[in-house]
N, C-alpha and C positions, 0 to 999 in steps of 0.2 A: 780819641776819647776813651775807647774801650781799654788800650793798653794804658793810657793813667789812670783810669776808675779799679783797672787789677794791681795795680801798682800801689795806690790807696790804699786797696783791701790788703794786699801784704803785710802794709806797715803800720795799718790803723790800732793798732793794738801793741806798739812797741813802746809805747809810755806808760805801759803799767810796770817798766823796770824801776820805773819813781816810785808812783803811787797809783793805786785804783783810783783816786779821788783825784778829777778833771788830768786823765790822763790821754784824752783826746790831745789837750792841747801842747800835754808834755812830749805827745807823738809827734807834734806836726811841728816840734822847735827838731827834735832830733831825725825826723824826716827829712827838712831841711836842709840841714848839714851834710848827712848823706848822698841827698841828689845834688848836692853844688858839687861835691868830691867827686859825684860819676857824669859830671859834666850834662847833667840836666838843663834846659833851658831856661831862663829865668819866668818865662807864660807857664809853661808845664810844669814846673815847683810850686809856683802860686796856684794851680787847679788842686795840684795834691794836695799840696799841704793845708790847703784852705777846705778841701774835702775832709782830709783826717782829721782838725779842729773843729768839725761840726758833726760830731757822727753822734756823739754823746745826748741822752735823754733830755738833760737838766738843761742842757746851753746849746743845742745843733739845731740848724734849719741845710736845707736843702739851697746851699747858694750857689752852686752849678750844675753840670749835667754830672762830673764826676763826683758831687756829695751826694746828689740823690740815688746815682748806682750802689756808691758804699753806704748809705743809709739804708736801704732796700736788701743789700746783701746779708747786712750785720744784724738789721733788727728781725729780719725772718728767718732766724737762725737757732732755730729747735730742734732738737733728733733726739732718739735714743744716746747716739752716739756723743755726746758731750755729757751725761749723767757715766761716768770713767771714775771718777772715786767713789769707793764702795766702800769708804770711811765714813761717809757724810748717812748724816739718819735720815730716815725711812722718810722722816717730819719733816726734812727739806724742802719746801714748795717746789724749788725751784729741781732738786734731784727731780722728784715726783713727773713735774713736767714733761724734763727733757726724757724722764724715761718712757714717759709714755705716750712721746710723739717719734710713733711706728715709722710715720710718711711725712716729707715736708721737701717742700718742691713750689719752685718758686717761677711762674711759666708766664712768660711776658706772651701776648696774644696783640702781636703786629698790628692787623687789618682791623683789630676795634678798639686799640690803643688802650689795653686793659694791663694790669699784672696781679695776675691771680697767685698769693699765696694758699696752695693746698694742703692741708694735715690731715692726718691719720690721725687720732688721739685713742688711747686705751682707755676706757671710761673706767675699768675693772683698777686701771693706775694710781690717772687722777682726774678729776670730773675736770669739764670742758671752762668752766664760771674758775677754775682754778688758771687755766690758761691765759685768763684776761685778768685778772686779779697781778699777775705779775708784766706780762705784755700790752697790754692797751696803750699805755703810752710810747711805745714800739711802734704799735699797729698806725697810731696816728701820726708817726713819724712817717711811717709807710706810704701812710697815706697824701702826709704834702710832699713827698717825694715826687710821687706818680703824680702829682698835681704839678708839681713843678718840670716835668716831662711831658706836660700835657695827655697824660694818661688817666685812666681812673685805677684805684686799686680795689681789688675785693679780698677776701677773707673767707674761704670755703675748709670748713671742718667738718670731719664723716660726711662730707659730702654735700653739707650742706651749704646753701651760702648765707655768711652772713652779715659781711659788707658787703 
């Protein structure tokens, strides 16, 4: 399960060669193709491909163990490190964001069936209410994920927590 849930996250994003707009689904036709060509099993296509068609905000649920990995990967996926064009204004929320999450760290906690997303945010960047303003429905993605793994998810930012 671990090597098709990394295998998902590879390819979960190769449909935005179409369009950004339901490009999950454009991934998991052209996913598809792929794994039949590298001799992929027909159960182990259907985990991915049905993981990559569901990662998306607007149309994703967590319908196996490898969507809720890739949903968990993709939607807690903030850093400094993705705010990389320095073309985009200051005004960007979203620049704003990722530039001012210092820490993001995503620590599954085994023995109490937890997965704690952790951030750092720079308050001096962009305030914390800005975090959720474009994330929440992310976060509650996150959240039927780890429901669907029979885990709980939490939310701890500066330390604090707040799922």
């Amino acid at each position: 399960m671990q090597e098709l849930a990394g295998i998902a996250g590879y390819m979960h994003d190769i449909g935005n060669v179409i369009s950004r707009c339901g490009h999950g689904q454009s991934a998991a036709l052209i996913a598809m193709r792929l794994l039949k060509d590298m001799g992929t099993t027909p159960e182990e296509t259907a985990l991915i491909i049905s993981a990559i068609g569901n990662h998306e905000e607007e149309s994703g649920d967590p319908v196996n163990p490898v969507a809720a990995a890739l949903i968990l990967a993709d939607k807690s996926d903030v850093h400094k490190t993705r705010a990389r064009n320095r073309n985009i204004s200051k005004d960007d929320i979203h620049y704003r964001v990722n530039s001012a999450a210092k820490r993001s760290f995503l620590k599954v906690i085994k023995d109490k069936r937890t997965i704690s997303l952790q951030l750092i945010i720079d308050t001096r960047v962009s305030k914390v209410m800005e975090y959720f303003e474009i994330f929440i429905s992310r976060m509650l993605m996150c959240k039927n994920a780890a429901t669907y793994l029979n885990c709980t998810f939490e939310l701890i930012i500066n330390n604090r927590k707040l799922l």
